[in-house]
KEVODO-260155 format. One record per residue: x negated, y, z of N, C-alpha, C in turn; residue in three letters. Coordinates in steps of 0.001 Angstrom, whole numbers, padded with zeros to 6 digits, always signed. Each point is the difference from the previous one (the first is absolute). Example, Ala and Ser with C-alpha at 12.3 -4.5 7.8 and 13.67 -1.06 7.14 Angstrom:
# KEVODO-260155
-013190-005690+007800+000890+001190+000000-000900+001200+000000ALA+000350+001050-000720-000820+001190+000060+000770+001090+000730SER
# end
This chain:
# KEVODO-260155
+065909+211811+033962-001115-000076+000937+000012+001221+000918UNK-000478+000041+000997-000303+001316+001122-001096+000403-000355UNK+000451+001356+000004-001199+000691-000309-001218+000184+000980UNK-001439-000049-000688-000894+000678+001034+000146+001557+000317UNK-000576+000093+001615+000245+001219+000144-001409+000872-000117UNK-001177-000961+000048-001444+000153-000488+000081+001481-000738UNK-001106+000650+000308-000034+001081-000745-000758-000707-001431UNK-001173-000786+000104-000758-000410-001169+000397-001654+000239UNK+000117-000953-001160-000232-001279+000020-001190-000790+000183UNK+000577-001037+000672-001195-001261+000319+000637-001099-000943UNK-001220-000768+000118-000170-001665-000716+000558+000218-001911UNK+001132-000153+000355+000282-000204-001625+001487+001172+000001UNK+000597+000576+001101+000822+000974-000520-000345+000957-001325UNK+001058+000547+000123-000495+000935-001001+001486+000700+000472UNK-000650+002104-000366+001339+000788+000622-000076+000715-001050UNK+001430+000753-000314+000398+001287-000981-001234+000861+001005UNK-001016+000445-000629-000599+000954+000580+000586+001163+000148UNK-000155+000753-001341+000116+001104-000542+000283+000607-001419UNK+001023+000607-000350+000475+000579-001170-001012+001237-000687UNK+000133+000692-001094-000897+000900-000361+000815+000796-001293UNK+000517+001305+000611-000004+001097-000629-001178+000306-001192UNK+000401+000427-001560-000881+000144-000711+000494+001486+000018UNK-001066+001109+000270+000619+001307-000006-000689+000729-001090UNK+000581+000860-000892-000700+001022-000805-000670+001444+000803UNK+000889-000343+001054+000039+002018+001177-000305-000761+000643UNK-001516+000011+000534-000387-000515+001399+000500+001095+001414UNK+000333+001141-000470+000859+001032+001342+001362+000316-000366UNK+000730-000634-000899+001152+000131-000282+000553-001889+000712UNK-000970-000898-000236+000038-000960+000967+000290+000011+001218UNK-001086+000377+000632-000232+000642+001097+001398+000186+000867UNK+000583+001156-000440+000936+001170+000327+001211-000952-000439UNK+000332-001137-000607+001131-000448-000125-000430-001091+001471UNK-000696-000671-000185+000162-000509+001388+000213+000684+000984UNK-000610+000959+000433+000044+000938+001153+001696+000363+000170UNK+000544+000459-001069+001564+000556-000235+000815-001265+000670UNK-000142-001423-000686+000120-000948+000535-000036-000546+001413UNK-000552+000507+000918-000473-000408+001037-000657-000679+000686UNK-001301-000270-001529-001123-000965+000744-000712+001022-000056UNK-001340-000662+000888-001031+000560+000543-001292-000470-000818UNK-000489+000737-001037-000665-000779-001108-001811+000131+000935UNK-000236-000753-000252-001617+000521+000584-000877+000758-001449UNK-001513+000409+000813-000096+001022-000801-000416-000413-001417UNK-000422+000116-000605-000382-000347-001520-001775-000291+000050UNK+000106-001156-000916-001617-000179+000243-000303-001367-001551UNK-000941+000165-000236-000804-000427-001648-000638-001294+000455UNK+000716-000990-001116-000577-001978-000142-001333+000367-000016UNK-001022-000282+000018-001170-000506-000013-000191-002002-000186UNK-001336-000077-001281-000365-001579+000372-001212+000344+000260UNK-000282-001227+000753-001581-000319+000389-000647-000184-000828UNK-001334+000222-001060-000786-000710-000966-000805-000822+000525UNK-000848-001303-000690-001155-000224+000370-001084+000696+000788UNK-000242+001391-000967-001492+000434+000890+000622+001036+001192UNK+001256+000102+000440+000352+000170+001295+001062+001195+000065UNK-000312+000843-001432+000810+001244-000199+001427-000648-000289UNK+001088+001268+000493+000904-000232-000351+000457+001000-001300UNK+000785-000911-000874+001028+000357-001060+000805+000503-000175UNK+000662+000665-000234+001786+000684+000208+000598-001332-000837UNK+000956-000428+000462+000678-000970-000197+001455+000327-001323UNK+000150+001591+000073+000998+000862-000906+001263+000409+000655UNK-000033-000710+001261+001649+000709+000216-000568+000346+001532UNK+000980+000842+000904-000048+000386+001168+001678-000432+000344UNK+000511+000305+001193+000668+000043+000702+000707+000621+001158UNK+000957-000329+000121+000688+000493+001522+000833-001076+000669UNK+000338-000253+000959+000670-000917+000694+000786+000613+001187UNK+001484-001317+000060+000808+000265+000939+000073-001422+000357UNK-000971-000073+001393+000154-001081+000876+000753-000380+001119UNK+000292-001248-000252+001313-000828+000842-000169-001232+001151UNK+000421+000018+000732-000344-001086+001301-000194-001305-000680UNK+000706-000243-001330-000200-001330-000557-000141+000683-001749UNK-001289+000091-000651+000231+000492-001490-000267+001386+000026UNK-000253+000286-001413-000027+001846-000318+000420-000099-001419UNK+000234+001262-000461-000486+000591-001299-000503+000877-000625UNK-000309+000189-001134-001295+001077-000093+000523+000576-001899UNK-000617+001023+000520+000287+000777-001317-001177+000016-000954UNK-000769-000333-000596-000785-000136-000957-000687+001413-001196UNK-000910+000680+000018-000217+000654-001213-001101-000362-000390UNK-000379+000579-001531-001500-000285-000798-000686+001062+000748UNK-001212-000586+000045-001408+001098+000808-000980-000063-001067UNK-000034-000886-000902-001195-000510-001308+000390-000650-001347UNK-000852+000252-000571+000430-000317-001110-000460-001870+000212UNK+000335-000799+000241-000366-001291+000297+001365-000987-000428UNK-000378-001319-000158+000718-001343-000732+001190+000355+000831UNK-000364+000257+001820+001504-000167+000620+000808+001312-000333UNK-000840+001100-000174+000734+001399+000168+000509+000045-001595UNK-000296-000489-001100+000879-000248-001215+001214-000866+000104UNK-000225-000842+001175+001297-000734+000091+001031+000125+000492UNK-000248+000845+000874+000690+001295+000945+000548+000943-001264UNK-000744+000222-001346+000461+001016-000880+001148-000958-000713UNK-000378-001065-000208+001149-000882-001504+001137-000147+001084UNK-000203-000289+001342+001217-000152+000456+001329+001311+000225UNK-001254+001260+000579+000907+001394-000417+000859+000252-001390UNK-000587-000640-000965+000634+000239-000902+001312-000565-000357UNK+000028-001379+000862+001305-000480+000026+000955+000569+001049UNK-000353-000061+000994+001135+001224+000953-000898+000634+000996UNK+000047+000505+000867-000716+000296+001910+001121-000711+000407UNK-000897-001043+001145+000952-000218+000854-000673-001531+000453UNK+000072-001243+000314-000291-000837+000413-000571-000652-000734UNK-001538-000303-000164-000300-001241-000798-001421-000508+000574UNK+000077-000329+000894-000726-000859+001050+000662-000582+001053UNK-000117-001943+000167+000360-000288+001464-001450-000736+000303UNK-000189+000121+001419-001511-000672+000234+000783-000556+001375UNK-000444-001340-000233+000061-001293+001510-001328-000193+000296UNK+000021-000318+001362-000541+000171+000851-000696-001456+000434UNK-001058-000627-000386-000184-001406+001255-001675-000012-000176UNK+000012-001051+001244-000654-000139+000549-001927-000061-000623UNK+000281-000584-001198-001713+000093-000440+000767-000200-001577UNK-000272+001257-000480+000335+000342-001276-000651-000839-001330UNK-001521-000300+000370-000994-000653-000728+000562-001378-000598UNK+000648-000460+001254+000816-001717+000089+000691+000484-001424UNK+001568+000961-000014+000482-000002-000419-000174+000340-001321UNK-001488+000783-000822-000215+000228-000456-000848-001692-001168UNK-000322-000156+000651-000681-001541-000317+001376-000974-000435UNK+001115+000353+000592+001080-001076-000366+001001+000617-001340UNK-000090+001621-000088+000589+000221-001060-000996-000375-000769UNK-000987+000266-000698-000887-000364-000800-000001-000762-000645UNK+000064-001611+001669+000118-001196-001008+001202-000241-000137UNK+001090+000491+000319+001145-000176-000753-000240+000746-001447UNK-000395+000255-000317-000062+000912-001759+000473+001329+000158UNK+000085+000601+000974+000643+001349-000333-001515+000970+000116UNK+000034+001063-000996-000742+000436-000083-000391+001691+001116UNK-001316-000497+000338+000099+001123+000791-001178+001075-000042UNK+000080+001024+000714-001125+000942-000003-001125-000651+001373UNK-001121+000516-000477-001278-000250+001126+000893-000051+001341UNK-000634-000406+001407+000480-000096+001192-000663+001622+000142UNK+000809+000878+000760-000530+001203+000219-000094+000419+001774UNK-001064+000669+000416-000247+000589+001338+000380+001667-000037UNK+001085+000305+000505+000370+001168-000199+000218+000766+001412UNK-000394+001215+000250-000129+000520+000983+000558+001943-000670UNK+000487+000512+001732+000008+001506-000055+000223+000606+001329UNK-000864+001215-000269-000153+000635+001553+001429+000036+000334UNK-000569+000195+001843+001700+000168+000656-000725+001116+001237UNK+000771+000506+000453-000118+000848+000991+000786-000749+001053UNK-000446-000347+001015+000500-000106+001188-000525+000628+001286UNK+000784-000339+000312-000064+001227+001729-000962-000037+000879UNK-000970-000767-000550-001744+000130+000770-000850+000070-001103UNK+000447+000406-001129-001302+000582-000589+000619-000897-001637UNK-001029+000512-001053-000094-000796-001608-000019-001680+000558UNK+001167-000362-001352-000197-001993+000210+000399-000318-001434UNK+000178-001042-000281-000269-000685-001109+000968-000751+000263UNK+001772-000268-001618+000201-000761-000042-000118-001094-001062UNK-000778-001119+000086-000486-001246-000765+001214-000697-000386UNK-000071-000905-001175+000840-001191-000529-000365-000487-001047UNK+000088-001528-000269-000796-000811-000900+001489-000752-000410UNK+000131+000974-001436+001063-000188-000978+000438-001217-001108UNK+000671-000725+000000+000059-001086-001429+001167+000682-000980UNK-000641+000312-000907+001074+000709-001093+000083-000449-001628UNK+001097-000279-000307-000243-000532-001294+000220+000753-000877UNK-000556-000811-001627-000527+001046-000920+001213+000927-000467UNK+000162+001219-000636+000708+000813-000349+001206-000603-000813UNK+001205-000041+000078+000857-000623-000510+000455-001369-000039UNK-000459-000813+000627+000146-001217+001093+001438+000201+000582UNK+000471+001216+000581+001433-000218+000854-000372+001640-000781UNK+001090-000386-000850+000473+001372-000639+001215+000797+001029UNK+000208-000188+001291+000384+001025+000778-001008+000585+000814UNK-000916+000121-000250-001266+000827+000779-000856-000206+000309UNK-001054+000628+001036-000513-001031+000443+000178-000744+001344UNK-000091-001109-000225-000140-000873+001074-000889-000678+000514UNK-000388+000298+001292-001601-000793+000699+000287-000082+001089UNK-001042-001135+000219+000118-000216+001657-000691+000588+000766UNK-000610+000080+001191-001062+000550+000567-000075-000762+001323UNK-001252+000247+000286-000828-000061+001776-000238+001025+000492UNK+000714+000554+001200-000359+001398+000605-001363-000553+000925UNK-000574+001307+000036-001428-000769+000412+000126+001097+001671UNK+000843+001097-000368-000120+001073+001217+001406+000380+000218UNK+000215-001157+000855+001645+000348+000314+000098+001249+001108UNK-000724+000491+000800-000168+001409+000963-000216+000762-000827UNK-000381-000010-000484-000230+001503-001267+000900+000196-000816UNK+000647-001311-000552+001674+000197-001164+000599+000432+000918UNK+000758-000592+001245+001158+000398+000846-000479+000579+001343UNK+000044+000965-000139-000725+000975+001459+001502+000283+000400UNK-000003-000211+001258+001408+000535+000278+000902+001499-000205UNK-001052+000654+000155+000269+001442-000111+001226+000379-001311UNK-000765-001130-001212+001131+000231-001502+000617-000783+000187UNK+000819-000952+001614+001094-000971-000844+001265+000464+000162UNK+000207+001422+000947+001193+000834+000097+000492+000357-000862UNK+001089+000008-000178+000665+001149-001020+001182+000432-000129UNK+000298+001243-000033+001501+000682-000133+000801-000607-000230UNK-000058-001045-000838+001639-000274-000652+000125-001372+001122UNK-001238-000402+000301+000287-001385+000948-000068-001199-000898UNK-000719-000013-000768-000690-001411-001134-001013-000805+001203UNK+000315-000722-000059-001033-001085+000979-000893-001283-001089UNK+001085-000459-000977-000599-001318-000657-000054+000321-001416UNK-000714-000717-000956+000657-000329-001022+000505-001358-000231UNK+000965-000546-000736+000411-000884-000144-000014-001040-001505UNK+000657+000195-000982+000240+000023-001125-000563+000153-000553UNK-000051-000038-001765-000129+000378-001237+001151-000225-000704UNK+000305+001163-001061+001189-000803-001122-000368+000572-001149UNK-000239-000998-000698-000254-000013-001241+001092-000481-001013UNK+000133+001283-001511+000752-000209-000670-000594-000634-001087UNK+000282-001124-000889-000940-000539-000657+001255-000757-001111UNK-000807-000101-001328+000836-000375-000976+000323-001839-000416UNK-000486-000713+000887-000025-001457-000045-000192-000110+001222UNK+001082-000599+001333-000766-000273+001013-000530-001433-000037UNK+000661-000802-000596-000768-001480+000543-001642+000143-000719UNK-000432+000800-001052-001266+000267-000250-001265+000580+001190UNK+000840+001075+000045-000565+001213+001208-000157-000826+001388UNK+001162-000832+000294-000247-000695+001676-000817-001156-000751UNK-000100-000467-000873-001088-001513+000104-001281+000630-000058UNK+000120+001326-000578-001711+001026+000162-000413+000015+001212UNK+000942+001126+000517-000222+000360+001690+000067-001401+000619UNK+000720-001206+000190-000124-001113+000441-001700-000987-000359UNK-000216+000277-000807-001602-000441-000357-001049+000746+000514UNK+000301+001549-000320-001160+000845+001201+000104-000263+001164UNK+001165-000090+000797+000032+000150+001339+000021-001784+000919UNK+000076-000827-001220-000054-001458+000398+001120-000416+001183UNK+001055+000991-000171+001215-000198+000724+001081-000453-000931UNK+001340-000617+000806+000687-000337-001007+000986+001052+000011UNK+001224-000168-001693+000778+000714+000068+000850-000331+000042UNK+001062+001046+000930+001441-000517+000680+000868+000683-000382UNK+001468-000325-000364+001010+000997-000825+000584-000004+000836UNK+000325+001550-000112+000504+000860+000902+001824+000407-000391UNK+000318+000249+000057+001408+000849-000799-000369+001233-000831UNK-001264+000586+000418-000570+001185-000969-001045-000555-001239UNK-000353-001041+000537-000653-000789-001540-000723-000450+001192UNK-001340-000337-001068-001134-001063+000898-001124+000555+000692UNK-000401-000194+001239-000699+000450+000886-001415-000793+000201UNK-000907+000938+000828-001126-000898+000237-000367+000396+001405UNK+000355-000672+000846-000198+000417+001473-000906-000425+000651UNK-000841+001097+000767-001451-000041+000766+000170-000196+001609UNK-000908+000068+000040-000225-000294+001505+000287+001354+000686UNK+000462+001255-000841+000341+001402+000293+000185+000053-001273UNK+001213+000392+000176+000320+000649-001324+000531-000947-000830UNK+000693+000706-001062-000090-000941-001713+000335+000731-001019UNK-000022-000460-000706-000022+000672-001550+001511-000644-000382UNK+000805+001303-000440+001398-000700-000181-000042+000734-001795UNK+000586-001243-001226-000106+000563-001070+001819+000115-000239UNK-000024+000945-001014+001237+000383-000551+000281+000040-001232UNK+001072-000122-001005+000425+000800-001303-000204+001216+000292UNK+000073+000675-000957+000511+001344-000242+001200+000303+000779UNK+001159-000777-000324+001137+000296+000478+000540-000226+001569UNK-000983-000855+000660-000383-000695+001026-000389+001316+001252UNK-001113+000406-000775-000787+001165+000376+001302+001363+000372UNK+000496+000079-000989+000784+001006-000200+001418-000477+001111UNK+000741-001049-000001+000314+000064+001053-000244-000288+001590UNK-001003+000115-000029-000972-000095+000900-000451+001266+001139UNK-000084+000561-000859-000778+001774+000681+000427+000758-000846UNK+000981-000191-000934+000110+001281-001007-000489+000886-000713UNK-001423-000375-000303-000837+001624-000190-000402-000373-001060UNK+000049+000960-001544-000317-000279-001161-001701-000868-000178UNK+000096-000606-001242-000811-000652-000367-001162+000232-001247UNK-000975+000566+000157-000644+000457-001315-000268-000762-000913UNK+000235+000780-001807-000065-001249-000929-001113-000923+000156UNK+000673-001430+000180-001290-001188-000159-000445-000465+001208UNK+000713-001278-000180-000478-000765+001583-001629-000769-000262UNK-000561-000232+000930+000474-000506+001477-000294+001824+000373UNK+001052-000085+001433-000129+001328+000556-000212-000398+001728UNK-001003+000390+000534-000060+000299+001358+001158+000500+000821UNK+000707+000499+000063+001039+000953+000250+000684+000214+001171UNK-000276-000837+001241+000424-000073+001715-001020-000868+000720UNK+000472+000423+001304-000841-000728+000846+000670+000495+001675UNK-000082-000923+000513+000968+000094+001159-001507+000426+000874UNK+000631+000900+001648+000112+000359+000315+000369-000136+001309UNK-000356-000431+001223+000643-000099+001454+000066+001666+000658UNK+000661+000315+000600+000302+000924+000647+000336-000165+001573UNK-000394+000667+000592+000438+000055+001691+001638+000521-000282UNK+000334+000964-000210+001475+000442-000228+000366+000941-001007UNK+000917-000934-000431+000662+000534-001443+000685+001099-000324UNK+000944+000561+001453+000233+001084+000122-000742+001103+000077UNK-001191-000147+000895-001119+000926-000524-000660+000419-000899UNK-000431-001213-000726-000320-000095-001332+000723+000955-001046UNK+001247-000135-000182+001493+000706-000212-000376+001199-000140UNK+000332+000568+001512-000618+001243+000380-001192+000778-000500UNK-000958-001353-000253-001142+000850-000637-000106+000186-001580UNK+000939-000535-000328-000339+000193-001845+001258+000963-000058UNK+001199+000133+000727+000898+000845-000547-000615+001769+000475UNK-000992-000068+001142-000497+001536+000241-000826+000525-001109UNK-000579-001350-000822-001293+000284-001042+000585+000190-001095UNK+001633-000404-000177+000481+000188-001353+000107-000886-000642UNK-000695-001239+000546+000218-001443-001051+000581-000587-000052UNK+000732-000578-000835+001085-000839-000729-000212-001720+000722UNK+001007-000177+000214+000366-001263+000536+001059-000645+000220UNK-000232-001338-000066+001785-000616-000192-000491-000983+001349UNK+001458-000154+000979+000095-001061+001199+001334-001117-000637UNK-000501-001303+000420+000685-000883-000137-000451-001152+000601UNK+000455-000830+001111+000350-001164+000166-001188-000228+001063UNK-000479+001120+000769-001148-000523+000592-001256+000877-000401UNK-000176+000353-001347-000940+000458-000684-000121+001491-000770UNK-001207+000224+000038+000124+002049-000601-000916-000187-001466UNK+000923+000141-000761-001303-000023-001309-000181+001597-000572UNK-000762+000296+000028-000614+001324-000558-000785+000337-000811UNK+000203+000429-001408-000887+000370-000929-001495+000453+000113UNK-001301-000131-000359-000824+000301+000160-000177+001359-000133UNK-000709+001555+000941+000570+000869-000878-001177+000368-000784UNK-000097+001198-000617-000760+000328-001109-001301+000042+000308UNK-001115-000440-000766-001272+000124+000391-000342-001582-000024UNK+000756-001114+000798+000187-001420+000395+000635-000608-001152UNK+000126+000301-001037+000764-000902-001535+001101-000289+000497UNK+000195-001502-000975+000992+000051-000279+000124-001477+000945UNK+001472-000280+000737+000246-001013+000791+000707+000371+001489UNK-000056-000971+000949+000763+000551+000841-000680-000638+001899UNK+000732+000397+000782-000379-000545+001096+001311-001047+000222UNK-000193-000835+000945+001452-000500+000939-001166-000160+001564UNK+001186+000793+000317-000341-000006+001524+000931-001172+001046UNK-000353-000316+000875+000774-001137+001048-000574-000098+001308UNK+000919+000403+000948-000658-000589+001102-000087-001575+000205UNK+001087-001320-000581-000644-000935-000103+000445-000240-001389UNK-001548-000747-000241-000429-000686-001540+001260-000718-000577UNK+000812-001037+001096+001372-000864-000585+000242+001376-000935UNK+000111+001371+000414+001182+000503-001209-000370+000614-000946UNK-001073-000369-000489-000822+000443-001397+001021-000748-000834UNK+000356+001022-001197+001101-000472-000589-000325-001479-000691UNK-001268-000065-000383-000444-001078-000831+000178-001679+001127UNK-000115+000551+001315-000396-001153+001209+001758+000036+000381UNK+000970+000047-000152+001355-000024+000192+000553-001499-000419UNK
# end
């Protein structure tokens, strides 16, 4: 299918939104992106709305590196709360990727259809956090569908409704040094794929298509490409921590690769070129996993 070039989806799309860094060093985070050559925006604390009007700390805060199509965000605990413990059981298995959140159009719909399919889920949630933009304090809103804890034992996974698309993507953060424009991808290493894609194929009510890297689930932006272990590994090369499913890549568009190049070999970071594509270890602070960079998507090793 062709992709949308939509920043947010209409009708029934649905897009790879956004990936999510689980960090232990919220400034050791920080500073690996920066080394990297994104442009992280500044750091700022979940809040929910209650009934009688106050807001909640929600348990985790954030940072983000936003993209003409997609972002990702680095994640820490701010509270002791259901989400910010979940943020803890997952540290304990590695740092490094264990959130993907898609993106469509009225989250509520989708929330009503997992349900009555039987999968079990958490409350529909209204989640919001300050933003600073360039005329003063703003607010960014989103009304989340997330299912219950261990449902997709690779992380978490939810959908969402952006409610303040000027306030997520202000232009000012979609620059950045290394020249990242999109996100693209997910790759997931997982220990059964025809299990794992009939999962992700039931959340996302898309079908799944085999790929030469195993079985895929492709969006209206984006897709979720699953792997073996060994799959994974020849794939992007970058070790695998004990015990799948593992988060472990996620592609990457770039304006130019040679630049790109340029910018991780001045910072010191490790990277391998092949066939079109730059895969580069996450560096320290960012866990465990890797990038692949491309100026076009065809040469994501998994899309070959």
């Amino acid at each position: 299918m062709e992709e949308s070039a939509r920043q947010l989806p209409v009708g029934e799309q649905i897009f790879l939104d956004h990936v999510g860094h689980f960090a232990a060093d919220r400034d050791a985070a920080i500073a690996a992106l920066a080394r990297a050559g994104f442009a992280p925006t500044p750091p700022s604390v979940q809040v929910n709305p209650t009934p009688d009007g106050s807001l909640a700390p929600a348990g985790t805060g954030n940072v983000t590196a936003m993209f003409s199509r997609g972002y990702m965000e680095v994640l820490f605990k701010t509270a002791d709360t259901p989400l910010g413990r979940q943020l803890d059981s997952a540290l304990a298995r590695h740092v490094g990727v264990h959130l993907i959140a898609f993106s469509v159009a009225d989250a509520a719909k989708h929330y009503g259809r997992l349900a009555a399919s039987g999968m079990p889920m958490q409350p529909l949630v209204s989640m919001q956090r300050p933003v600073e933009t360039a005329d003063g304090p703003g607010i960014a809103a989103f009304t989340v569908a997330r299912l219950s804890p261990g449902v997709m034992p690779e992380g978490r996974i939810q959908m969402l409704t952006h409610r303040t698309e000027r306030t997520v993507w202000q232009p000012r953060w979609l620059a950045h040094p290394n020249g990242v424009t999109a996100l693209l991808d997910v790759l997931v290493a997982v220990g059964d794929v025809g299990e794992a894609a009939a999962r992700f194929s039931r959340f996302l009510d898309r079908p799944v298509t085999q790929e030469r890297a195993g079985p895929a689930i492709k969006l209206d932006r984006g897709r979720v490409q699953l792997a073996t272990s060994g799959a994974f590994h020849d794939l992007v090369g970058c070790a695998i921590p004990p015990g799948l499913p593992f988060i472990g890549a996620y592609g990457l568009a770039v304006a130019s690769l040679d630049a790109l190049k340029a910018r991780l070999a001045g910072a010191g970071l490790a990277f391998t070129a092949r066939n079109g594509s730059v895969v580069a270890p996450f560096p320290e602070g960012l866990g465990q996993g890797a990038w692949v960079f491309v100026e076009d998507a065809s040469r994501l090793p998994w899309r070959r």
